[in-house]
C-alpha positions in Angstrom: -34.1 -4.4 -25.4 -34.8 -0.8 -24.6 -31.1 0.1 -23.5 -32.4 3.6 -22.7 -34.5 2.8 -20.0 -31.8 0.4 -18.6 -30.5 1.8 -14.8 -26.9 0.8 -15.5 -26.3 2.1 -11.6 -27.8 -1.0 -10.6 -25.3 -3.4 -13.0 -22.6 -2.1 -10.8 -22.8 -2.0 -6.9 -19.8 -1.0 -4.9 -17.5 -3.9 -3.6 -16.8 -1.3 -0.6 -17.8 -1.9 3.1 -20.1 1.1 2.9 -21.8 1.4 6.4 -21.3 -2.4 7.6 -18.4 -1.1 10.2 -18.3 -2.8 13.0 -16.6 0.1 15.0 -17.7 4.2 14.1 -15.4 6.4 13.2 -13.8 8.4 16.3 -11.4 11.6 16.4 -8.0 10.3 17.8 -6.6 10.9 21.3 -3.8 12.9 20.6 -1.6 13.6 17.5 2.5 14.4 16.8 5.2 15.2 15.2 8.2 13.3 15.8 11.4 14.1 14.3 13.2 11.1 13.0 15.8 12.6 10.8 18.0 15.8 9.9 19.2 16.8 6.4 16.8 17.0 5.7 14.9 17.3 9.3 12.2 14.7 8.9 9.1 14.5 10.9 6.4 11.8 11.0 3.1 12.5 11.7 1.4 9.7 13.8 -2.0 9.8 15.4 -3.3 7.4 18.5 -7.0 6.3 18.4 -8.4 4.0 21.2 -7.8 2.4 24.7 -4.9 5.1 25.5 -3.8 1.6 28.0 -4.9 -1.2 25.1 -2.8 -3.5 23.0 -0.9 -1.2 20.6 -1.3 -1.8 17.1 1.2 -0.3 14.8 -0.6 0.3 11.3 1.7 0.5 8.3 -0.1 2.1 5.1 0.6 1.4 1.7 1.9 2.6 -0.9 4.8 3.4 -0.5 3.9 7.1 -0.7 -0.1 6.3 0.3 -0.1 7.9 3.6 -3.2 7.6 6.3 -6.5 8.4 7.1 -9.0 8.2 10.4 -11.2 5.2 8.6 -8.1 2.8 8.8 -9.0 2.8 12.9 -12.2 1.5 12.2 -10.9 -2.5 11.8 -9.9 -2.3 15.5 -12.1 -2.8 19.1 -11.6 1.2 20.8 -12.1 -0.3 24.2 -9.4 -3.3 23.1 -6.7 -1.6 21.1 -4.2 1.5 21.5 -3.8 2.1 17.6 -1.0 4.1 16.2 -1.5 5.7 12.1 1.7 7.5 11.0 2.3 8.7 7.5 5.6 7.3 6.3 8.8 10.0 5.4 7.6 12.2 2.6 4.0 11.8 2.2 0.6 12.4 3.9 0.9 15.3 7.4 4.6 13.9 7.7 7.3 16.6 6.7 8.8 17.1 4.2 6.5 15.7 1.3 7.5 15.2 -1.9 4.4 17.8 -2.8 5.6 20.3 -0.6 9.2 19.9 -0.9 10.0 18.3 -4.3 11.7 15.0 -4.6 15.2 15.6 -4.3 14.6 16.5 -0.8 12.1 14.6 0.2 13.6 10.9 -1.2 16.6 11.8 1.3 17.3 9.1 3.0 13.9 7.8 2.3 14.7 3.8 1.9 13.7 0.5 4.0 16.1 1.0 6.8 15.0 4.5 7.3 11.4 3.4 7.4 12.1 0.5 9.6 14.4 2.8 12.2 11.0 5.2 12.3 8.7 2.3 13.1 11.5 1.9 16.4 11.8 5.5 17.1 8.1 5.4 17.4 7.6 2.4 19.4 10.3 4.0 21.7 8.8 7.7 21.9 5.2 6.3 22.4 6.5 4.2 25.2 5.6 1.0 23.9 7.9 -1.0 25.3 6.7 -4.8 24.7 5.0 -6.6 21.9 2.8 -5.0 19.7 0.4 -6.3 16.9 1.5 -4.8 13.7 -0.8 -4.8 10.4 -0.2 -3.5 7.4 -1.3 -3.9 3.9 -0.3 -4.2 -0.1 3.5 -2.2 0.9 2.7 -2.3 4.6 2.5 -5.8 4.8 6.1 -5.4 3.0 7.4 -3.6 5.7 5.5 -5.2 8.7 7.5 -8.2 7.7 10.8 -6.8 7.2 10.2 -4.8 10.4 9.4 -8.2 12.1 12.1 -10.3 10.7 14.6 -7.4 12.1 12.9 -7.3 15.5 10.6 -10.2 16.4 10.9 -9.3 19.9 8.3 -6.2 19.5 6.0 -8.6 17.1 2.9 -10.1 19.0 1.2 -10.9 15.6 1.1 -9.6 12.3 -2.0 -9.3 10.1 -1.4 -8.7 6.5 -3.9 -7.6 3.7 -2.7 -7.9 0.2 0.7 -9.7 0.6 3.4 -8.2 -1.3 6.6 -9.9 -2.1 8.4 -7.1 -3.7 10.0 -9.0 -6.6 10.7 -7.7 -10.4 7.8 -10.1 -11.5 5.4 -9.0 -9.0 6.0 -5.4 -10.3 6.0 -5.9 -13.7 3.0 -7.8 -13.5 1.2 -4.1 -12.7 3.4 -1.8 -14.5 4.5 -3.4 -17.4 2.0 -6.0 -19.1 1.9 -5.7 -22.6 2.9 -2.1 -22.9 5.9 -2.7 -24.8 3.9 -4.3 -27.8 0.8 -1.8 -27.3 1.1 0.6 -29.9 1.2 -2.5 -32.8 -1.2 -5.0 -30.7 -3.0 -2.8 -27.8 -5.7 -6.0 -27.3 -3.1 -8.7 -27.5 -2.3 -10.8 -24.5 1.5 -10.9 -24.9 2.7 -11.3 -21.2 0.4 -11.6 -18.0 -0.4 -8.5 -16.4 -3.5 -6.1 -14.7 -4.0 -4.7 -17.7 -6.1 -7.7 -18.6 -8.9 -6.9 -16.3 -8.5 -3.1 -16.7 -8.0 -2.4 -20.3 -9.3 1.1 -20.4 -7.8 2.4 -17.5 -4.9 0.7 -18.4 -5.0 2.7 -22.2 -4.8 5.6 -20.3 -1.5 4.7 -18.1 0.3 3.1 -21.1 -0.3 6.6 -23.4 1.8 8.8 -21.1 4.8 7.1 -22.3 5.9 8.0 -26.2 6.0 4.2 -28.0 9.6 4.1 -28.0 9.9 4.2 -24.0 7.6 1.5 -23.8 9.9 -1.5 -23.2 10.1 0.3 -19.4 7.1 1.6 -18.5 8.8 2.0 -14.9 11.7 3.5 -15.9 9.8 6.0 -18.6 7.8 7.2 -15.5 10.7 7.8 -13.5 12.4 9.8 -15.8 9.7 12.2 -16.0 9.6 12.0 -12.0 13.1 12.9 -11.8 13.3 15.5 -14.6 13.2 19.0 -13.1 10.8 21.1 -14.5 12.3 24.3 -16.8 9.1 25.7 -17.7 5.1 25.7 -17.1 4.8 22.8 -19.7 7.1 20.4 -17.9 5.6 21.0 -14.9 2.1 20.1 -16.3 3.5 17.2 -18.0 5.3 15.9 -14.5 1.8 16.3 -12.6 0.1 14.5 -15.6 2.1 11.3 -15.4 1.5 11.3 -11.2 -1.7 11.3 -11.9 -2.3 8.5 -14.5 0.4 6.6 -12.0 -1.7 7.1 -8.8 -5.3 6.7 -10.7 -4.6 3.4 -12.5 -3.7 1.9 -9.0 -6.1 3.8 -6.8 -8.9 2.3 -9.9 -7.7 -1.1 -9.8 -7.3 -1.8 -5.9 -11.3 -2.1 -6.2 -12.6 -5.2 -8.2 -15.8 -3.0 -9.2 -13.9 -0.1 -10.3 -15.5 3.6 -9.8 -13.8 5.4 -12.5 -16.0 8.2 -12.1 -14.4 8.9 -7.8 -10.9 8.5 -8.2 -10.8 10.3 -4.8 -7.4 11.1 -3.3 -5.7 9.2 -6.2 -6.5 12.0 -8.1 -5.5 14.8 -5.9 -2.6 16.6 -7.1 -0.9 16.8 -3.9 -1.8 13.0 -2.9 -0.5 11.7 -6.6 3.0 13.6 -6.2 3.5 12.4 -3.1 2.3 8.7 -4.2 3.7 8.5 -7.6 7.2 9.7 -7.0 8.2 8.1 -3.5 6.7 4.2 -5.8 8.8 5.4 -8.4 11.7 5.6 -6.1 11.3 2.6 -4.4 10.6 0.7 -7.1 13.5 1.8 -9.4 15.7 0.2 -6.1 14.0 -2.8 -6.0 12.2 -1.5 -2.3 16.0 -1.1 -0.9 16.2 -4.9 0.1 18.2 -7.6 -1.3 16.5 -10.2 -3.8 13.8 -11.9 -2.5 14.5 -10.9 0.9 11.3 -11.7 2.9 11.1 -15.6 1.4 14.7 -15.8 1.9 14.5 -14.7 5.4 11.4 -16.1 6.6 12.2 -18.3 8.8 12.8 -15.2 11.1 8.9 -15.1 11.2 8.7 -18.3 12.9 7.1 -18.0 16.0 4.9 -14.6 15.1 1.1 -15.6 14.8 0.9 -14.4 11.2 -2.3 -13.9 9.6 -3.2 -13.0 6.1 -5.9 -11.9 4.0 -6.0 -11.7 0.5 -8.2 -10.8 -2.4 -9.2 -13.2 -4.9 -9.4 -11.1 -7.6 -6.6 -8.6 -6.2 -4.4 -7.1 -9.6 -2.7 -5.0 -7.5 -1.1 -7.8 -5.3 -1.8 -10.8 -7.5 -3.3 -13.6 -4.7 0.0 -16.2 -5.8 2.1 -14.0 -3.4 -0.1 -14.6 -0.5 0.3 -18.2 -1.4 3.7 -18.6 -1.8 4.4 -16.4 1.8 1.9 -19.2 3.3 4.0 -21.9 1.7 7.1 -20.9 2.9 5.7 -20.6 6.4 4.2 -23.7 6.4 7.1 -25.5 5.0 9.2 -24.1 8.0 6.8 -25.6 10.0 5.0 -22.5 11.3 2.2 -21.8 8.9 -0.1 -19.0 8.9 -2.6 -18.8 12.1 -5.0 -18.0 9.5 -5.5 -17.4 5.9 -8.4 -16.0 4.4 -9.1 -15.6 0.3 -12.0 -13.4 0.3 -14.1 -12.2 -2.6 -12.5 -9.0 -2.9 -9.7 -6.9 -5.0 -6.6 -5.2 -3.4 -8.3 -2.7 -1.3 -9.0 -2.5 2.4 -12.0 -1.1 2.2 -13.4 -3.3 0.1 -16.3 -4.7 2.2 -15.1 -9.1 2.4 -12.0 -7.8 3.5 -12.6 -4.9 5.9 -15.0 -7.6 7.8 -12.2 -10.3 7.8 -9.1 -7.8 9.5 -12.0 -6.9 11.5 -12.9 -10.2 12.8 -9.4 -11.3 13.1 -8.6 -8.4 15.1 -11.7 -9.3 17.3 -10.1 -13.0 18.1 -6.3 -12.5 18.5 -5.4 -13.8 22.0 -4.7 -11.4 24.1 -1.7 -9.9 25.0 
């Protein structure tokens, strides 16, 4: 075979929804700032697209640290839904960032509670004073549960994309892998783990970290995160590890990778903001007691909860989704629907995008 004259663009289409939108892409009503916090003063940035009298839709991004963008508006009916984007404290248009303002200022008081107690402060100073349908996704659907177990009496429904649990195993399952044994066995499949389907991208997260620091990959990365910088080398060698942080996950939320656009994953500003605020949560196990959304689900009961999940997700491995509809189920409220498409972790991956979209389309209305 004349491997020359093979068109390897055509071995590898893009998983991504592409122009299959049901909905275009429209400039929002109005934007704001909305100060939530002092010392440090922090403001969120929030933007409202569609029916200014619809069904308000709070949409939590991921992350955390990921911050939002117009396209996220496109999964909901303008002439239906009010939606509300914010970027979450220290990322994104919201002030300060960790970019802008370094970590030590931005990561105060930047925890669960805080993030849950801006979700109200919103709802309150947007005048949405009933139920509301909140979605969220991968760290959003964290918090759209914790905000829903905390107040169900603002919950209409919640739709959630790429379920995560938040447990030590879930994390370790991205971060950690084999990483401890790479330097003597970098092909070996000591402990289950992303880097499985990803082994190049996953090289490159791994080799950031010396081989001694390996036994913590999230730890190591924190350290760097939290060191603060004495000269021009440090500095470099603080944005470099951001950046192999934020591109290994920005690669491996798609299930065909495109190594070659690592888009605002690569972005210096983006990966600070990304990298450090995940580190932080992370290293606190997301500021919630052990297990706390299985352990607490029965506060659910009564929200029509819908998920969708990715079947070959590494990000959010598809046995949390499982075990969230389980424990629903068992309490005798299982999920209004529950949808395993052929997709990774990402929302824009095209299976997905149509299934929020279509879910969105047949919620009952308020």
């Amino acid at each position: 075979m004349d491997l020359s004259k093979l068109d390897l663009s055509k071995l590898q289409a893009s998983s991504k929804i592409g122009d299959e939108w049901a909905y275009p892409q429209a400039e929002p009503n109005r934007t704001g700032l909305l100060q939530v916090d002092h010392a440090p003063d922090h403001k969120l940035y929030w933007e409202e697209y569609g029916a200014p009298d619809g069904e308000p839709v709070m949409f939590l991004h991921g992350g955390p640290g990921g911050a939002c963008a117009p396209v996220m508006a496109r999964f909901f009916d303008p002439a239906r839904y009010r939606v509300i984007l914010f970027d979450q404290r220290g990322c994104g248009k919201s002030e300060p960032t960790v970019a802008s303002a370094g970590a030590k200022v931005a990561l105060t008081n930047n925890t669960t509670d805080h993030l849950v107690a801006d979700i109200v402060a919103l709802r309150q100073a947007l005048g949405i004073d009933g139920k509301m349908h909140v979605f969220g996704g991968s760290w959003g659907s964290t918090l759209a549960m914790v905000y829903a177990i905390r107040h169900p009496e603002h919950v209409a429904s919640l739709i959630l994309r790429g379920v995560f649990l938040g447990t030590r195993e879930d994390l370790l399952y991205m971060y950690q892998g084999n990483a401890a044994r790479y330097e003597a066995a970098p092909f070996e499949l000591t402990e289950p783990g992303s880097y499985v389907t990803y082994p190049d991208e996953w090289k490159a997260f791994v080799e950031v970290i010396p081989p001694g620091e390996r036994g913590d990959m999230m730890g190591a990365y924190k350290a760097i995160f939290d060191m603060t910088p004495a000269s021009e080398a440090e500095r470099e060698r603080q944005l470099g590890a951001a950046l192999a942080w934020s591109v290994w996950e920005g690669t491996i939320s798609n299930m065909i990778p495109e190594p070659a656009e690592a888009g605002k994953f690569g972005e210096a500003d983006f990966a600070l903001c990304f990298a450090q605020i995940e580190a932080h949560f992370f290293a606190n196990q997301l500021f919630l007691p052990a297990d706390y959304i299985i352990a607490n689900a029965d506060k659910l009961v009564g929200i029509d909860t819908h998920i969708v999940h990715g079947r070959f997700d590494q990000v959010c491995p598809l046995p949390q989704a499982s075990r969230l509809a389980a424990t629903l189920t068992a309490l005798g409220a299982p999920p209004a629907s529950f949808i395993v498409t052929n997709a990774g972790h990402s929302a824009m991956e095209r299976d997905t995008a149509l299934a929020l979209t279509a879910i969105m389309d047949g919620l009952p209305r308020l």
